[in-house]
C-alpha positions in Angstrom: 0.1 -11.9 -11.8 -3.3 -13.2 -12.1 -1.9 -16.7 -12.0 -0.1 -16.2 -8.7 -2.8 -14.6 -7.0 -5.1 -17.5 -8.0 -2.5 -19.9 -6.5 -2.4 -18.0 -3.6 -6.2 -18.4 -2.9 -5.8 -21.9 -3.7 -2.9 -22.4 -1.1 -4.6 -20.3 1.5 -7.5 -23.1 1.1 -5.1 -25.9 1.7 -3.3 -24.5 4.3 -6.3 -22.9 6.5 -9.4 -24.2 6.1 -10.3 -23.1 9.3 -10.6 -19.8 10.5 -9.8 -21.1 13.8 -7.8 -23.4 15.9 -9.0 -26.2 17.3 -7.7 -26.1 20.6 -9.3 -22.4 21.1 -12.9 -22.6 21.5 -15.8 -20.9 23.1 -16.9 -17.5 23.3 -14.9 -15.4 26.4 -12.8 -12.5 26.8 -10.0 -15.1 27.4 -10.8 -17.6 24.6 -11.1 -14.4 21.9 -8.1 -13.1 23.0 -6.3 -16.2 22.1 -8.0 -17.1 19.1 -6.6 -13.7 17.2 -3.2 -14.1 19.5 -2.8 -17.5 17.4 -4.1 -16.5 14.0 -1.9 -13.3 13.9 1.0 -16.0 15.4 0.5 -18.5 12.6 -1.0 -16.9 9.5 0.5 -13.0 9.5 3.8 -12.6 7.5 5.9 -9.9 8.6 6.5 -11.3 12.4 10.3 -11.7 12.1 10.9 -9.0 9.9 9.0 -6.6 12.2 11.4 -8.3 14.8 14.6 -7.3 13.0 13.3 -4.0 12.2 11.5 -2.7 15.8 12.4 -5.8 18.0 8.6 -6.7 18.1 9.0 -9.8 20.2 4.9 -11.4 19.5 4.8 -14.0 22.8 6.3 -11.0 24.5 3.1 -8.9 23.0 1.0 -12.5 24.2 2.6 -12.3 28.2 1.5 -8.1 28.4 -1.9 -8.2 27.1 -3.0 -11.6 28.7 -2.6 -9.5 31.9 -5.2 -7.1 30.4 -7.9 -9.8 30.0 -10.5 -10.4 32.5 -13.6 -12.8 32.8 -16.0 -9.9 33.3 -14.7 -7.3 30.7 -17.0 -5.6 28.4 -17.3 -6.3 24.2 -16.1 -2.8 24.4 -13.3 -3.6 26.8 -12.5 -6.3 25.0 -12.4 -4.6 21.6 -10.2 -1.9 22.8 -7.5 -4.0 24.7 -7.2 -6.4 21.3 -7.1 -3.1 19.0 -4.1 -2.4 20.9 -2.4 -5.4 21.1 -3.0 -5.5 16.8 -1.2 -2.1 16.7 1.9 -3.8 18.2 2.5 -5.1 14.4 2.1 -1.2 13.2 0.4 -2.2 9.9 -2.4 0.0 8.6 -3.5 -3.7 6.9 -3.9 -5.0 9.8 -7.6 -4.3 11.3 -10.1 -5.3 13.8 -13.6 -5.1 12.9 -17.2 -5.9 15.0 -20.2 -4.2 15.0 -18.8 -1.9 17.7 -15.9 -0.2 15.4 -13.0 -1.2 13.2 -9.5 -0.5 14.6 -6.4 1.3 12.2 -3.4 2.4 13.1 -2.7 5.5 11.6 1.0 6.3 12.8 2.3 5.2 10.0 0.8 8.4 8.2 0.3 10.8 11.0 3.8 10.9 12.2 4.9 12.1 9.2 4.6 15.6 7.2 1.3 15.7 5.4 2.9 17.1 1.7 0.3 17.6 -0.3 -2.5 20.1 -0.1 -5.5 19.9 -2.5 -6.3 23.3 -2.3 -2.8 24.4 -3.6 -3.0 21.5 -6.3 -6.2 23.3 -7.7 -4.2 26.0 -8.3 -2.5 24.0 -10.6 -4.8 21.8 -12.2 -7.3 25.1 -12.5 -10.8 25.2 -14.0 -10.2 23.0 -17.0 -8.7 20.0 -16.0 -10.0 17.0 -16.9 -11.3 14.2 -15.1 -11.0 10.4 -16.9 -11.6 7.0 -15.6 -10.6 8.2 -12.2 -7.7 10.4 -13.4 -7.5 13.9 -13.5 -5.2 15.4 -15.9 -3.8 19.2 -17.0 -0.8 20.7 -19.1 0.7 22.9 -16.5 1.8 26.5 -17.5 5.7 24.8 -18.2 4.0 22.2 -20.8 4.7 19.7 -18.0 1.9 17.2 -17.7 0.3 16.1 -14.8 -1.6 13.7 -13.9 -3.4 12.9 -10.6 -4.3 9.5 -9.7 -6.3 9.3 -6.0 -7.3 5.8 -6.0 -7.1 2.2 -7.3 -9.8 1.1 -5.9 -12.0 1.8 -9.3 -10.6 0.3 -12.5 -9.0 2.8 -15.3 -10.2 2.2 -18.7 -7.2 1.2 -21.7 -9.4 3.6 -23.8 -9.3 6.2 -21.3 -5.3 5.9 -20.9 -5.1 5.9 -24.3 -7.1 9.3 -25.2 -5.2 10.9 -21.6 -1.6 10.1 -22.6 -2.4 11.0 -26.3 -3.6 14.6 -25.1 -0.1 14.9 -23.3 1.8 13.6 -26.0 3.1 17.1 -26.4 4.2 18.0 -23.2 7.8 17.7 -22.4 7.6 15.7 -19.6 5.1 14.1 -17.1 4.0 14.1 -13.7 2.4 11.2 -12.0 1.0 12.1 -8.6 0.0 9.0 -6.8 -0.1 11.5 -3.2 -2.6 10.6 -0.9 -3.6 7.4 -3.1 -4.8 4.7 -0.4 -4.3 1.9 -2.6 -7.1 -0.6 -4.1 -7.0 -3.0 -6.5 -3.5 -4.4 -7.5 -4.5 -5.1 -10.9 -5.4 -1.3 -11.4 -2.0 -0.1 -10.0 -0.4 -2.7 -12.9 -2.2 -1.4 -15.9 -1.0 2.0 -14.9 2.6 1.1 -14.9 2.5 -0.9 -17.7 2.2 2.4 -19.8 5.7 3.6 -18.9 7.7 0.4 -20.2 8.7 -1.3 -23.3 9.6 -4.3 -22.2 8.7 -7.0 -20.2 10.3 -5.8 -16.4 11.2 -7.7 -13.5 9.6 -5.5 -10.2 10.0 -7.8 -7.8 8.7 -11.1 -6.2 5.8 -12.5 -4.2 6.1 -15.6 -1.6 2.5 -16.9 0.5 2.6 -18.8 3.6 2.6 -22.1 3.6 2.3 -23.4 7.5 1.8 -21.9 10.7 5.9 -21.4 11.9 7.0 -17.5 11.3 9.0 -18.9 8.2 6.6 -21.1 6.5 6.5 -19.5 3.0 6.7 -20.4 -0.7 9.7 -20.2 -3.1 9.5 -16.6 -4.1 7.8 -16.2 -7.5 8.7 -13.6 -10.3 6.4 -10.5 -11.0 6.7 -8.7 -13.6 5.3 -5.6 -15.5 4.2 -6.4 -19.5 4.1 -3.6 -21.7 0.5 -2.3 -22.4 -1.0 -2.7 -25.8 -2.6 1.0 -25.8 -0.3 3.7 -26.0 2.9 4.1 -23.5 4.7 7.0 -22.7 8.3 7.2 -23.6 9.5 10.9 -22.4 10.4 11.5 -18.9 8.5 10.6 -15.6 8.5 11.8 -12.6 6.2 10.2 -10.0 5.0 12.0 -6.8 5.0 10.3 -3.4 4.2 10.8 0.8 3.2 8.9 3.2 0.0 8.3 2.2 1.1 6.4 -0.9 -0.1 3.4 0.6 -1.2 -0.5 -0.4 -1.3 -1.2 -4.2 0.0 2.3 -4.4 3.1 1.2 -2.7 3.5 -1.7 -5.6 3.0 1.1 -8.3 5.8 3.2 -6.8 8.0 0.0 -6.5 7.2 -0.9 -10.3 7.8 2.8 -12.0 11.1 3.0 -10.2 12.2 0.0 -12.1 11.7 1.8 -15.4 15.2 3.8 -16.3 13.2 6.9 -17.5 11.2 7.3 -13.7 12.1 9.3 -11.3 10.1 9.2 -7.6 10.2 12.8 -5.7 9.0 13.3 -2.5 8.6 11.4 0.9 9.0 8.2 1.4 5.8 5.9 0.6 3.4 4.7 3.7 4.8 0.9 2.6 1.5 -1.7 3.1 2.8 -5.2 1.1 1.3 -7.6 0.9 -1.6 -9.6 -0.3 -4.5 -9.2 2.3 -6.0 -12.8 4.4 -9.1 -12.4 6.7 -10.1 -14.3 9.1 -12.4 -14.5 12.7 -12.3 -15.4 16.1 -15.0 -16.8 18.5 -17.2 -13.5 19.3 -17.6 -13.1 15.1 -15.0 -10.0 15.0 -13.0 -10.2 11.4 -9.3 -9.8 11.6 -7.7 -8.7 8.6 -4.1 -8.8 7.5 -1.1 -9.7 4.9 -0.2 -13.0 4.4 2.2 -12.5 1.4 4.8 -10.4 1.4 6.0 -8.7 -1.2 9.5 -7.5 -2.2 11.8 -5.6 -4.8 13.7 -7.2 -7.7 16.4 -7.2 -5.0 14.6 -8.8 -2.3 14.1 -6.2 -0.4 11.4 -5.8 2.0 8.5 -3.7 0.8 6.2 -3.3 4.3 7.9 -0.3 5.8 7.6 1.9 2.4 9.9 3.2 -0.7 12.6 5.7 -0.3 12.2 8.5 -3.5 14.7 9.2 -5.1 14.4 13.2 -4.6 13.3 13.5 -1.2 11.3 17.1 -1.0 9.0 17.8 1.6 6.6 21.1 1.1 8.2 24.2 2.4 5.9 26.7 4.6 7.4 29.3 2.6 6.1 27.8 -0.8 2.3 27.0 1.1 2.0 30.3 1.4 2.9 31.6 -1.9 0.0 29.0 -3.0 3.4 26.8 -4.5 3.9 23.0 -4.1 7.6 22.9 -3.5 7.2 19.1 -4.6 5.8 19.6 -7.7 8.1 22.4 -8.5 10.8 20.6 -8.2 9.3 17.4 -10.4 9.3 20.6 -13.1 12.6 22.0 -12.7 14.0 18.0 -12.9 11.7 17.2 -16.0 12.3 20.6 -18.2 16.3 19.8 -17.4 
């Protein structure tokens, strides 16, 4: 993996030195507008597929915003009428930042049921649970174990899988809650996975752009998941999921469901492939979005998020009996 991300960085160098085009230049409402109209056109990798999917139609996108641009609109004006036209592509990867604000959209997440609560997950975890290298680990009352992993944006020690997966090594099955997890660093995600496979596993494949046309990419390239060196688990998994499973979270999801002994319960994940490219326009503001897409070991698309395999949403009724109905059911499938 290290090897293809390197030759992306090395292709995105050949392929755009420049941040911007030469034939936009200057420093309006009119010549910003086009400058992240053209980058987004040329450089962002999802266009057609976002077409199939939700018939997003991008020189339509160009024709209704230009309408919206005028010579004497404020930076503030400005900012809000290109944060808009950016949400078009509804990608949380995709954001806008000056020195006013950074745009997001957040429908992707909010438009969906929230499932998970941290105040009913201490209930579970309780007063001894313990925290390692950015996981947080307990044997549940059924000697399930569980482990909660909110980010990959730190890195996770091998000595610190080691010593968590040797404390579970007991338990009759396990619990990996990636809920809520934003993403990070890709890398991070991988190590993880690598602890629940014995051999070397085909999880999908990468392609980078390669011109400016909608369909400029690459050859797709292999990835694939190694087994760690440190200590792997080889009982049951179950891996928890919701919207919020986002980014390099969304390529941890798509790797454990690869392994035969992993099984993903909950809601489907909040998607976000791709590797991330950044560039500017005129006025300075950073655009930032994916420039190559990422898919399953059956080519599938990755952007718009993993179906689980046990879809279980949290129940009112097990709220507010302080139960998560998704990781009661994670038990109930591991103790069978």
């Amino acid at each position: 993996m290290k090897h293809i991300l390197l030759l992306f960085i090395f292709v995105s160098g050949m392929f755009f030195p420049s941040c911007i085009r030469e034939d936009v230049s200057g420093n309006t409402p009119e010549s910003n507008f086009e400058s992240l109209w053209k980058i987004i056109d040329e450089q962002y990798c999802f266009l057609d597929y976002k077409n199939q999917e939700y018939g997003l139609d991008w020189n339509e996108v160009h024709s209704r915003y230009a309408q919206r641009i005028t010579p004497s609109m404020t930076s503030a004006e400005l900012f809000e009428v290109l944060s808009d036209m950016v949400n078009e592509l509804r990608d949380g990867h995709v954001n806008l930042s000056s020195a006013l604000a950074t745009s997001q959209y957040r429908a992707w997440f909010d438009s969906y049921p929230r499932n998970f609560s941290d105040s009913i997950q201490s209930i579970y975890l309780k007063k001894d649970y313990v925290n390692s290298s950015g996981l947080t680990y307990q044997i549940l009352e059924n000697n399930i174990g569980y482990i909660y992993c909110s980010s990959f944006s730190n890195g996770i020690g091998d000595g610190n899988l080691d010593q968590t997966l040797y404390e579970l090594r007991l338990c009759d099955g396990l619990i990996v809650d990636v809920r809520n997890n934003g993403g990070g660093n890709l890398t991070t995600a991988q190590k993880l996975a690598a602890r629940f496979t014995n051999e070397k596993t085909l999880v999908g494949y990468m392609c980078h752009k390669t011109g400016p046309g909608h369909n400029d990419f690459s050859t797709p390239k292999e990835v694939y998941i190694e087994p760690s060196d440190g200590i792997r688990w080889q009982k049951k998994v179950a891996v928890l999921t919701n919207r919020r499973s986002y980014s390099a979270t969304n390529d941890f999801v798509n790797s454990m469901k690869q392994f035969p002994n992993v099984t993903i319960i909950g809601d489907k994940t909040g998607g976000g492939s791709g590797l991330p490219f950044s560039s500017e326009i005129p006025n300075g503001w950073s655009i930032r979005f994916s420039a190559s897409p990422m898919f399953d070991p059956q080519m599938n698309q990755l952007e718009f998020g993993i179906d689980p395999d046990v879809k279980v949403d949290m129940t009112t009724e097990d709220i507010q009996r302080g139960k998560d109905t998704i990781i009661e059911t994670a038990c109930n499938l591991l103790k069978k």
